[in-house]
C-alpha positions as CSV (number, residue, x, y, z in Angstrom):
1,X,-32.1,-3.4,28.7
2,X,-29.9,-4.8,25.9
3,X,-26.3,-2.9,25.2
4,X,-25.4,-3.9,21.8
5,X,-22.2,-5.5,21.9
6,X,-19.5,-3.0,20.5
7,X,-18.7,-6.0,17.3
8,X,-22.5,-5.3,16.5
9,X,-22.5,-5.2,12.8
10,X,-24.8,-1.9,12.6
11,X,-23.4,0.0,15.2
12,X,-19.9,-0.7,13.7
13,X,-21.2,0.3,10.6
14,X,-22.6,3.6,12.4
15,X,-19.3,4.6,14.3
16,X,-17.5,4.1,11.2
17,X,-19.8,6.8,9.1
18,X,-19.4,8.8,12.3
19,X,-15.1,8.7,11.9
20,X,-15.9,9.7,8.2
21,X,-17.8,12.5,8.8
22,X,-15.5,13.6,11.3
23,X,-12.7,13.1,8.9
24,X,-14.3,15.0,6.2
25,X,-15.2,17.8,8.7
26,X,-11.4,18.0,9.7
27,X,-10.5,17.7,6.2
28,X,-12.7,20.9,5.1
29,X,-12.1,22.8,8.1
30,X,-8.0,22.4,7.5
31,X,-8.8,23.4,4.2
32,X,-10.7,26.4,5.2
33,X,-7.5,27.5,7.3
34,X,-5.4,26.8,4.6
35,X,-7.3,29.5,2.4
36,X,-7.7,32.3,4.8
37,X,-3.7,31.5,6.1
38,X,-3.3,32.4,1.8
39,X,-5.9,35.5,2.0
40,X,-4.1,36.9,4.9
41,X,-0.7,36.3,4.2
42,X,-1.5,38.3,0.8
43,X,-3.0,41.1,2.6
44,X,0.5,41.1,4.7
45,X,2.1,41.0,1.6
46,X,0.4,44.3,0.4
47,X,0.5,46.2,3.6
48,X,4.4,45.7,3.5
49,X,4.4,46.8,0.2
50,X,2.3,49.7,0.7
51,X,4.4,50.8,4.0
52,X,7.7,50.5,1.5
53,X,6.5,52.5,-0.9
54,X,5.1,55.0,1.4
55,X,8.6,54.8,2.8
56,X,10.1,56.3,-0.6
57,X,7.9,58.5,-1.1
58,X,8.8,59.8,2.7
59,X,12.4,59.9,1.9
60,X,12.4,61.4,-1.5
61,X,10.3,64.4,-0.3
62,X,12.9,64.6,2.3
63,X,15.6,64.6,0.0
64,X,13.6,67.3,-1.9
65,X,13.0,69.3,1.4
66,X,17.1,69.5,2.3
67,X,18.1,70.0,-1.3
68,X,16.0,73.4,-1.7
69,X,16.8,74.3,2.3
70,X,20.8,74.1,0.6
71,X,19.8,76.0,-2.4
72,X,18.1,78.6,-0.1
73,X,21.3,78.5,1.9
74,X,23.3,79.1,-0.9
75,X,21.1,82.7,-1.9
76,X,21.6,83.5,1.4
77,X,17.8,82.8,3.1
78,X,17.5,82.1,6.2
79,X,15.1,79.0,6.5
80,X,13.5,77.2,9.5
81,X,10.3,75.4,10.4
82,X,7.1,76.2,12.6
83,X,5.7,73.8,14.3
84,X,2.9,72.2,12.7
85,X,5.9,71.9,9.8
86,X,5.7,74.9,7.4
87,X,9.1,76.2,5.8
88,X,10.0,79.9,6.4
89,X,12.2,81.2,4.4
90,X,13.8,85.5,5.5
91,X,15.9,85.9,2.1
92,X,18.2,89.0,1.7
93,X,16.4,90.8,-0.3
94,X,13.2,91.0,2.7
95,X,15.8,92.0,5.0
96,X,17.0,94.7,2.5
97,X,13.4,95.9,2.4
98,X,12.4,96.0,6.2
99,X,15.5,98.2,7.0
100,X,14.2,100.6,3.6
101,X,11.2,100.3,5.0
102,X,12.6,101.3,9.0
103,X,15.3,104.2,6.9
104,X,12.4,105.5,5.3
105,X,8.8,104.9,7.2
106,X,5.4,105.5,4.8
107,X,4.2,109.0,5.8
């Protein structure tokens, strides 16, 4: 059996298609990485956005939340939170009421 000699014009001819294609495939493969490296730095992009905005919309109900528990404060309510997070709010004028309603039960 005849190994052809590694100078053999043909198969030199062969092994260097073979390093192009292999280039080429590394070529298109980097640039395949290159795109999703783009798509998914974008998404990042947009979830950090979304979280910051997200973010201020937390803290400007928050800020809304402690500026009427102060203005509640200030009438003289009583406020406080259950736990699944619902404001109560006992103002003066319910407390006036339930001792009425104790002074003077419903016949």
């Amino acid at each position: 059996m005849h190994t052809p000699a590694p100078t053999d014009p043909p198969l030199r001819a062969l092994r260097q298609r073979l390093e192009r294609w292999e280039l080429q495939h590394l070529r298109d493969h980097a640039a395949e990485l290159a795109d999703r490296l783009e798509r998914v730095t974008q998404e990042r992009d947009n979830l950090l956005n979304e979280r910051d905005a997200a973010w201020r919309t937390a803290e400007h109900w928050h800020e809304q939340a402690m500026q009427l528990v102060e203005d509640l404060h200030a009438i003289g309510a009583q406020c406080g939170l259950t736990p699944d997070g619902q404001l109560i709010v006992h103002t003066p004028a319910q407390e006036q009421e339930q001792e009425q309603e104790q002074e003077h039960p419903a016949p």
